[in-house]
C-alpha positions in Angstrom: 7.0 -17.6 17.5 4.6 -17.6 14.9 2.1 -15.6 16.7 5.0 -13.4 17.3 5.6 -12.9 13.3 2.2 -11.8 12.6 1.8 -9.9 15.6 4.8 -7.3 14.2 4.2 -7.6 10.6 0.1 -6.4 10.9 1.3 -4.1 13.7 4.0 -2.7 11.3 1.9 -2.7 7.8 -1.0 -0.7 9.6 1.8 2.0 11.0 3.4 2.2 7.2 -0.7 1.9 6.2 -1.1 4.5 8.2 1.2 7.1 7.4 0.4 6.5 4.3 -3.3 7.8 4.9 -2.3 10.4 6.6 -0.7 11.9 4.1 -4.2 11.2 1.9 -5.8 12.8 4.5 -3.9 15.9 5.1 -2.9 16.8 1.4 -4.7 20.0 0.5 -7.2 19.6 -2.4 -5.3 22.0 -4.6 -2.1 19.7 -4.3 -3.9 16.3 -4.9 -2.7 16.3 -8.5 0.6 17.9 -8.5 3.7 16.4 -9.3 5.7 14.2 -6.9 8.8 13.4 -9.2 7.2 11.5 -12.5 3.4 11.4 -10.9 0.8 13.0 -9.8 0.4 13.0 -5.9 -2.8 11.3 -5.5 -1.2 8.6 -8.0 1.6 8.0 -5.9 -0.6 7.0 -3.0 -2.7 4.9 -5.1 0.5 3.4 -6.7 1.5 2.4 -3.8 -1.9 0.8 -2.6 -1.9 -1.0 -6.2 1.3 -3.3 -4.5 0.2 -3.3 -1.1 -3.2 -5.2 -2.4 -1.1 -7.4 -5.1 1.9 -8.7 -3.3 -0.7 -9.7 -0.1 -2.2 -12.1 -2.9 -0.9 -15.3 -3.2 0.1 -14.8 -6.8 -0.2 -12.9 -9.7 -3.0 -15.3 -11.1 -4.7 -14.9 -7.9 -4.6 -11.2 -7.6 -8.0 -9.9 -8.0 -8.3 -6.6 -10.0 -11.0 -4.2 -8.3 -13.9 -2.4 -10.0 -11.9 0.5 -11.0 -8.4 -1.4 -11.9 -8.0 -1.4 -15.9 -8.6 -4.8 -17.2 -6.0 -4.7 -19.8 -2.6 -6.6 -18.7 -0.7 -4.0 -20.2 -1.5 -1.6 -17.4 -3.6 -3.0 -15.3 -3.7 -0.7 -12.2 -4.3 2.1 -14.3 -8.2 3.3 -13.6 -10.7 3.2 -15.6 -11.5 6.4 -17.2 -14.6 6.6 -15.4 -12.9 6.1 -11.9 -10.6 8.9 -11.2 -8.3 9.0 -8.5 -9.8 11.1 -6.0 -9.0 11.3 -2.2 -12.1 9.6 -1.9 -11.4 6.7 -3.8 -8.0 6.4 -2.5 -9.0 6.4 1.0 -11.4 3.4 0.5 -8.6 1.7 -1.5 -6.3 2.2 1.8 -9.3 0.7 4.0 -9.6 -2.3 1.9 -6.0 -3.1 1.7 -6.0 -3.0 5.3 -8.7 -5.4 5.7 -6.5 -7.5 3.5 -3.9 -7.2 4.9 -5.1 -7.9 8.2 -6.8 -11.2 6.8 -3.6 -12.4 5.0 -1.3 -12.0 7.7 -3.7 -13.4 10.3 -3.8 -16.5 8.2 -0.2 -16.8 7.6 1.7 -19.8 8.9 5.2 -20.7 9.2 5.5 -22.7 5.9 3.8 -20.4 4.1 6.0 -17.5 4.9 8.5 -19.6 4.0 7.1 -20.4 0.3 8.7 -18.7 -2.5 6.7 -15.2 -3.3 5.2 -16.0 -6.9 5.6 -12.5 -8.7 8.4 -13.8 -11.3 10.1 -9.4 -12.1 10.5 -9.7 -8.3 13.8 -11.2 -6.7 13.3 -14.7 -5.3 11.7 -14.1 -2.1 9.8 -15.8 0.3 6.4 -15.0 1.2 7.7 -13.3 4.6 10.1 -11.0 3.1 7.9 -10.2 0.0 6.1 -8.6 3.2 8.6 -6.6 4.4 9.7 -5.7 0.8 5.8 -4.3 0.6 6.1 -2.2 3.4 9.5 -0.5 2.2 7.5 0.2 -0.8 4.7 1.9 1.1 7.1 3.6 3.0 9.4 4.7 0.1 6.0 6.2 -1.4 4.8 7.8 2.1 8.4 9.6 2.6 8.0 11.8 -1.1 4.2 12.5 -0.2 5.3 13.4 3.5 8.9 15.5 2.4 6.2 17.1 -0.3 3.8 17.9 2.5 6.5 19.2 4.7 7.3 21.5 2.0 3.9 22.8 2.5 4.2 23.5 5.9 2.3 20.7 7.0 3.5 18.7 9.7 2.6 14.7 10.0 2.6 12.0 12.4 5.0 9.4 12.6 3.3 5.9 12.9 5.7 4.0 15.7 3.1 0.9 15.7 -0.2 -0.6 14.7 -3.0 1.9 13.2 -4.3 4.6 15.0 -7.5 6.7 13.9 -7.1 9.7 13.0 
């Protein structure tokens, strides 16, 4: 059963992963940093990448801020001033969550899904629905960038399952 688990939560987290990219990837340049309700679009998708790669850590303590994460607690996934949110940056952000992703559910077991999710402003959840919970978020980010694309007229694909290349 456990093979079963991980088999449908990768397969599910690289559809949600992406749509996401798709939306990175088909977002016209002059649209990158217009609004999306209270942010920027290019923010939203990196917002959203900010939780994929937290929540897939085993805890806040253990989360490991990359090069262009803001060191100060306060508002840590904001860039560094020197790293702005680009396409480009975005893009390798999705890639690397991926390979996270695809690491952390490959080693996931039955207890450990079961372990209490370690991220204290969150509800209690396990481990396993902290996963699901991560890819509503995803999605809930991908459906504004995709209804704000639509708008556009430009028309996206629907990820049923697993990641596809685009």
């Amino acid at each position: 059963m456990i093979e079963y688990v991980r088999h449908i939560l990768c397969a599910q987290f690289e559809a949600s992963l992406g749509m996401l990219d798709d939306c990175i990837q088909n977002c016209p340049p002059a649209h990158w940093q217009k609004k999306i309700a209270n942010m920027e679009f290019g923010y939203v998708a990196y917002h959203a990448l900010c939780y994929v790669d937290l929540y897939l850590s085993p805890s806040l303590a253990e989360f490991q801020l990359r090069e262009f994460h803001n060191e100060h607690v306060e508002n840590r996934f904001k860039p560094k001033a020197d790293y702005p949110i680009t396409p480009e940056l975005v893009s390798d952000y999705l890639q690397t969550c991926l390979q996270k992703m695809r690491e952390t559910i490959a080693a996931e077991t039955e207890a450990s899904l079961n372990l209490r999710a370690d991220f204290d402003w969150l509800e209690p959840f396990t481990r396993g629905e902290l996963h699901l919970y991560s890819i509503r978020h995803i999605q809930h980010h991908t459906g504004a960038l995709s209804a704000y694309l639509r708008r556009l007229d430009i028309n996206l694909k629907w990820g049923h399952t697993g990641w596809s290349s685009r």
